[in-house]
N, C-alpha and C positions, 0 to 999 in steps of 0.2 A: 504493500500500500504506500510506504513511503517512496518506492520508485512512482509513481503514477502520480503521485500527489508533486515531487518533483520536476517531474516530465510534463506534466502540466502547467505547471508557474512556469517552465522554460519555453512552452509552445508559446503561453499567453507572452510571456516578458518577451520574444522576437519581435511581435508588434511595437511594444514599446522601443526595441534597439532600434527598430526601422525607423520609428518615430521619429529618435533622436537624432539619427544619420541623416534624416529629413532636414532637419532644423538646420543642419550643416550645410547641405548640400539643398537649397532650396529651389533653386533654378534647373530642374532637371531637364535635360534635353529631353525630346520625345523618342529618339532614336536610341539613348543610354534607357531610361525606362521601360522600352520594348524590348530591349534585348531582355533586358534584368528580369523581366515576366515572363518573357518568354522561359526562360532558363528555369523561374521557379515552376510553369507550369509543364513543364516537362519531367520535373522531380516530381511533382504532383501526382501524374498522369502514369510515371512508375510506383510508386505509393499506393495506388490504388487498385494496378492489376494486381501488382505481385506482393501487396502487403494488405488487401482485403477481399478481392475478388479471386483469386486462385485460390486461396483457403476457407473461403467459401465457397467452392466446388470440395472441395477436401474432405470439409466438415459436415458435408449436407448427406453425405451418404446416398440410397438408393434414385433419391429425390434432387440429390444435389444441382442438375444442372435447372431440374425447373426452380428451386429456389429461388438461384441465384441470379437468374431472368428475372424473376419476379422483385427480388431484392432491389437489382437496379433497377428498374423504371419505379418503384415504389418510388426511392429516394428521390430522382430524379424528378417526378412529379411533385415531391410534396414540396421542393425547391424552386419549382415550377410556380406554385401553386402563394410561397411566401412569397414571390416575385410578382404576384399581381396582388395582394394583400397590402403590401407596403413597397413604397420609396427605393430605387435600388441604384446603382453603380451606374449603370448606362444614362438613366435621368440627370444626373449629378454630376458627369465629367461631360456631358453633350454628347456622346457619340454616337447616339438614335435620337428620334423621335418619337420615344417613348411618353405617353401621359400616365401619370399618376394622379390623384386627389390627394395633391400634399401643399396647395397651396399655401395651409393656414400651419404647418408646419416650418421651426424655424431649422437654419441652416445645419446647425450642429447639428441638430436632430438627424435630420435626413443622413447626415454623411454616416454617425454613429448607428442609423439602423442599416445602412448598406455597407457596410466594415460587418459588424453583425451577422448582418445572411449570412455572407459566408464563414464565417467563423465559428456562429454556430454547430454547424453538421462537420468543421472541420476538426473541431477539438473533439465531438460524438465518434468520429471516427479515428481518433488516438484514444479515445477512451477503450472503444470496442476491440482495436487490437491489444490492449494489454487485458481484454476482458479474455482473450483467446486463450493467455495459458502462456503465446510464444513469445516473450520475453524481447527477444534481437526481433524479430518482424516487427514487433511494436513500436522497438526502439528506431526501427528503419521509418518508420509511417510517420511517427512524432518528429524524427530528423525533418524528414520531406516537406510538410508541413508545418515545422520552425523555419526551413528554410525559406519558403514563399511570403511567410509571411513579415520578413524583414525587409525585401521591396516591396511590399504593400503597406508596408508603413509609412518606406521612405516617400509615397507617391503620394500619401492623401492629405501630406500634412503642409506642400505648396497650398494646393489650391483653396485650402482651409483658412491659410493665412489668407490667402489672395480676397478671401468673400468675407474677411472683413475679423475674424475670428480672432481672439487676443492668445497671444504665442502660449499663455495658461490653460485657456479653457481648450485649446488646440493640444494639450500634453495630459491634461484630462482625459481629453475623449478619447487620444489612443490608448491610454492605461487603461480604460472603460471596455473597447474594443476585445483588449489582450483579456481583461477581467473575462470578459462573454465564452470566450476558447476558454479557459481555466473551468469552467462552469461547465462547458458542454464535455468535455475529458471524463468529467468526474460521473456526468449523467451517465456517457458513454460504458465507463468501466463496472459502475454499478448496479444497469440495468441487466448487463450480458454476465455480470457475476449472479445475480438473482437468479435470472433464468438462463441456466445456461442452453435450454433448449431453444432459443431464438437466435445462439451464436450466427448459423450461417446467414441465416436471412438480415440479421444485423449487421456483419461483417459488407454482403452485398448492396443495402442498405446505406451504408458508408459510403460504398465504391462508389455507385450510384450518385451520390451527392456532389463527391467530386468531381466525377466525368462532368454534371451538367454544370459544375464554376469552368473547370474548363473550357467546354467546347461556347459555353453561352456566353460567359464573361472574357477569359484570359485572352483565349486566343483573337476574337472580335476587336478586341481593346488594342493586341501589340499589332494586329496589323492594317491598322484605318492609318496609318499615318506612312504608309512608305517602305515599312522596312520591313515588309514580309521576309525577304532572303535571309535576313540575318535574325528576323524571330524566330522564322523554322529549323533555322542550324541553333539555334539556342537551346530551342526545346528540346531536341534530339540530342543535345551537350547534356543538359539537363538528366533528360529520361537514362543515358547510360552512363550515368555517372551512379547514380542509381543501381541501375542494374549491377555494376560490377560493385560497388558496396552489399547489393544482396546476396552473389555468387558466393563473395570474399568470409564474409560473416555468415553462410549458411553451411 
């Protein structure tokens, strides 16, 4: 427990490093930001086959591959689903023309519930690998997702400043952010420790969540601005850097 409870302050506390690396580095080019996402969503994207969604093939037994069908599009839908519920990423940096009813919503707000979304299901899903039992796969999924989310800090906390936000309540709301992953960890490890009978579907469940920040959010985001070639070699830097961490460690 005290690993998980660790592993957790350290998934939540990378938002905050990013935060801070933000504050440093305020003026980030678009092209150094796509790469850097690009790169975390590739870590991500291995994170997810090979530290939730293979072991929920694994763990599902007879049933296992309908599971785990069914696992990801759950997740992915209910992702889906907080995506039209509340405020999200693409509303907030312009990169669609997406409407929400969040007029009377103030700015924090919105940025702190779309940090949120995804952080939620991403700490659910560090949670749920150390709810597995596999200790290093866990510790590979919580890496992967420490690591994304240090250029996710370092991105939100320009345009934060920019819409008027005081450099306080701007170091708040990523602490608040990092708090939310700390939170969803905990839910994670302790729902799949209850029941361990929901392991695989939980584990896909996770996977699920991630595929859809990736394919809807990350990648959408690094390449509206130009530098598809070097996001896509990012991500692929990303994904097997990964991989041979998982090889090495298994």
């Amino acid at each position: 427990m005290e690993l998980v409870l660790l592993t957790a302050l350290g998934v939540g506390g990378a938002t905050v490093i990013g935060s801070l690396m933000g504050f440093i580095f305020k003026k980030l080019s678009h092209k150094f930001s796509d790469i850097v996402l690009s790169f975390a969503a590739g870590v991500m994207l291995a994170a997810a086959v090979l530290g939730l969604i293979l072991p929920s093939l694994d763990y599902g037994g007879t049933y296992g591959l309908i599971i785990t069908v069914a696992g990801i599009f759950a997740g992915a839908l209910c992702l889906n689903l907080i995506d039209k519920l509340v405020p999200h990423l693409h509303k907030l940096v312009g990169v669609d023309g997406e409407k929400h009813n969040n007029q009377n919503l103030s700015k924090v707000l919105l940025f702190v519930t779309a940090i949120a979304i995804h952080n939620l299901p991403e700490g659910i899903a560090a949670g749920v690998g150390f709810g597995s039992g596999d200790t290093s796969q866990a510790l590979i999924i919580a890496g992967g997702i420490a690591l994304q989310n240090i250029p996710e800090g370092m991105v939100i906390i320009g345009p934060m400043l920019a819409a008027g936000v005081s450099p306080r309540r701007t170091f708040v709301c990523a602490m608040i952010t990092g708090l939310v992953e700390v939170i969803g960890t905990l839910i994670g490890y302790f729902a799949v420790s209850l029941a361990s009978a929901i392991l695989p579907f939980a584990l896909a469940f996770a996977g699920g969540t991630m595929l859809y920040v990736i394919s809807d959010e990350m990648i959408p985001e690094t390449h509206a601005h130009g530098n598809e070639r070097g996001a896509t070699y990012a991500l692929l830097v990303g994904f097997c850097i990964m991989l041979i961490t998982d090889v090495l460690l298994g």
